[in-house]
C-alpha positions in Angstrom: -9.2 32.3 12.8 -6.3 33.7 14.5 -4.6 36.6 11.8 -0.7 36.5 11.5 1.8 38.6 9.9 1.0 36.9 6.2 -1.4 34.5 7.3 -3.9 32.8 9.5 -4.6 29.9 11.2 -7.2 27.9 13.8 -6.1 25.6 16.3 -9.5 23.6 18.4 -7.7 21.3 21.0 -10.2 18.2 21.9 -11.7 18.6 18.4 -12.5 14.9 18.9 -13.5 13.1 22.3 -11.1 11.3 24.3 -13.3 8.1 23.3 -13.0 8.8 19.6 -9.2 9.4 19.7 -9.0 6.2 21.5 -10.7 4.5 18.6 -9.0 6.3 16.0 -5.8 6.0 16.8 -5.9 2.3 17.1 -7.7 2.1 13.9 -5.2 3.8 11.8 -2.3 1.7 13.6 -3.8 -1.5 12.3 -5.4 -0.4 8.7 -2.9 2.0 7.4 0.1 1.1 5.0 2.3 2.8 7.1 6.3 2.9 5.2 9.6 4.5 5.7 10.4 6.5 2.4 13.3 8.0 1.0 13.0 11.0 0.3 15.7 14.3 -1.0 16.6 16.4 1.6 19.9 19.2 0.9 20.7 16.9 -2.5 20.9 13.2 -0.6 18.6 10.2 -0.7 17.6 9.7 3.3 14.6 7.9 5.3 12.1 10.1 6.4 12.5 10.3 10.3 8.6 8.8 10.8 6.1 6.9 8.9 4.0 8.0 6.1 1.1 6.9 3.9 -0.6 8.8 1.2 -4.1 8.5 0.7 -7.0 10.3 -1.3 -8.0 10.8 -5.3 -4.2 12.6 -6.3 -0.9 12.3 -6.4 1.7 14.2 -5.0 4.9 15.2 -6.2 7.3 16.8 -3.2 11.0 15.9 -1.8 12.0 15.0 -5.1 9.2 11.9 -4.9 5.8 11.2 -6.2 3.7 9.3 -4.1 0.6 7.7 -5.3 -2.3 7.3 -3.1 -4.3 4.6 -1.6 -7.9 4.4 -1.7 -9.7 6.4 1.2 -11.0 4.1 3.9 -13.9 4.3 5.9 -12.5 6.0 9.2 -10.4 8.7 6.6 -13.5 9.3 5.3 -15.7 10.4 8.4 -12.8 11.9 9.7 -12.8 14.3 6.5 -16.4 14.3 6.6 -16.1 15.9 9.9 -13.2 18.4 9.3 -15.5 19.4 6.3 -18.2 20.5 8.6 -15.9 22.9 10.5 -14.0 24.3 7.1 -16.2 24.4 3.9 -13.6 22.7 1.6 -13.5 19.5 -0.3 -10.5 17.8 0.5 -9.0 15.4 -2.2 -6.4 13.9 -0.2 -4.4 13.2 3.0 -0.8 12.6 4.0 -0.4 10.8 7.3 2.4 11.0 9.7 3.2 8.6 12.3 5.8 9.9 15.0 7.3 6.9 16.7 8.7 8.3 19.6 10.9 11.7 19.8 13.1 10.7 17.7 10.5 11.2 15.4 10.3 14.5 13.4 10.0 16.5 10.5 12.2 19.7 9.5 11.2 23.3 8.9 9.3 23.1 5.7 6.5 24.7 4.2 3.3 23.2 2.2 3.7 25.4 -0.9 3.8 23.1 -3.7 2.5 24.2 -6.9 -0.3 21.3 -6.7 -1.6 23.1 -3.9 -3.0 26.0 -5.3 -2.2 29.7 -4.8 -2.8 30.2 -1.1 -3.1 26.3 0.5 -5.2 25.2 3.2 -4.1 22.6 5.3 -6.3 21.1 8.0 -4.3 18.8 10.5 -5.6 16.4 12.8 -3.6 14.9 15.8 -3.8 11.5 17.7 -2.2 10.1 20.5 0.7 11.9 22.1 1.4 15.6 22.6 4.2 17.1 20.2 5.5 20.6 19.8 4.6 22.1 16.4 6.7 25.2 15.4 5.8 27.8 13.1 8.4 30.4 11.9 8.1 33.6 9.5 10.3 33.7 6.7 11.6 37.2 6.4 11.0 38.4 10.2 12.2 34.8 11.8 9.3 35.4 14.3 8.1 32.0 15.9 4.8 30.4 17.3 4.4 27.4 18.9 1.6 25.1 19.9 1.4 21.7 21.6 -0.7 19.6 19.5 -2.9 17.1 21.6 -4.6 14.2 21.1 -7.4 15.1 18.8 -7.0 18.8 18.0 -7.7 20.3 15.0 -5.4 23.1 13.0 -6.1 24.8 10.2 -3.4 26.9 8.1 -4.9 28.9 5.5 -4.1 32.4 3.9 -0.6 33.0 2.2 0.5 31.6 5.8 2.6 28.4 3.1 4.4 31.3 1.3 5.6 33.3 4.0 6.1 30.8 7.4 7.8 27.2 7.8 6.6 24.8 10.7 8.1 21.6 11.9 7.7 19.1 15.0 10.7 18.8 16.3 12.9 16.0 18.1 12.6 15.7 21.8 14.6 14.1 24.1 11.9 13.7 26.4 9.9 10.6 26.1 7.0 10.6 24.3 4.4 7.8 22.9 3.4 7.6 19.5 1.7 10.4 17.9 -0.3 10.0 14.4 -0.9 13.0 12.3 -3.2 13.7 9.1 -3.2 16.5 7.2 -5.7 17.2 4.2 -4.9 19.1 1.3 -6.3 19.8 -1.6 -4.3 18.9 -4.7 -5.4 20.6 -8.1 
């Protein structure tokens, strides 16, 4: 675990083989109920700039939405089953991002909904193509940034929700499709 100002987190590139991203990826292209929501942002109704599915045992209530889950499916399963190993938490649900291209993004947020519980982790798995993730501290405006690859593993724990924001994002450079999970647990 690397320690931050208010905060840790892990980041394992090639948490998965090239062979299983490969599988993976595909996978979750073809079985996931992939939609384009509307969601608050500032006080106006707009379409989230990606693709989203909610999955997992909870609901979850954020951007002035509640979004009910689907039922896990197999490869969600092992794929928790897996994180599970490397983090000793039982993870109720996952949100699922799929960035289309660089137009793709999502703004500087944090994970610090109430459901979450006092101090949130977050473990976030990456598929397909390389994006920039951003992290940036509240009150000192310091930044970090990774480059999330193609079946990396990060982990956000600590009071890192209360005290830093992270986003991926827009690129004009051209980029391929990038699918992202992240578990949570919601109480």
């Amino acid at each position: 675990m690397k320690k931050v100002k208010d905060g840790e987190y892990l980041y394992i590139p090639n948490y998965f083989s090239e062979n299983e991203c490969v599988y993976i990826f595909t996978t979750l292209l073809e079985e996931i109920r992939w939609k384009q929501e509307p969601i608050l942002l500032f006080g106006k109704k707009v379409l989230t700039p990606r693709l989203t599915a909610w999955y997992g045992e909870k609901s979850y209530a954020y951007s002035g939405r509640i979004f009910h889950p689907q039922a896990w499916t197999n490869t969600l399963i092992e794929i928790k089953k897996r994180i599970e190993k490397t983090i000793p938490i039982n993870f109720n649900s996952v949100l699922l991002n799929r960035y289309r291209n660089g137009n793709d993004s999502v703004a500087w947020h944090a994970d610090n909904e109430k459901e979450l519980g006092i101090n949130p982790v977050i473990a976030s798995v990456s598929f397909g193509a390389t994006r920039n993730f951003k992290l940036r501290h509240l009150q000192t405006k310091e930044t970090i940034e990774l480059l999330l690859s193609n079946g990396s593993l990060l982990i956000m724990q600590g009071a890192l929700q209360h005290h830093w924001q992270h986003q991926i994002p827009k690129t004009k450079k051209i980029v391929g499709e990038r699918i992202n999970l992240t578990f949570r647990v919601i109480q």
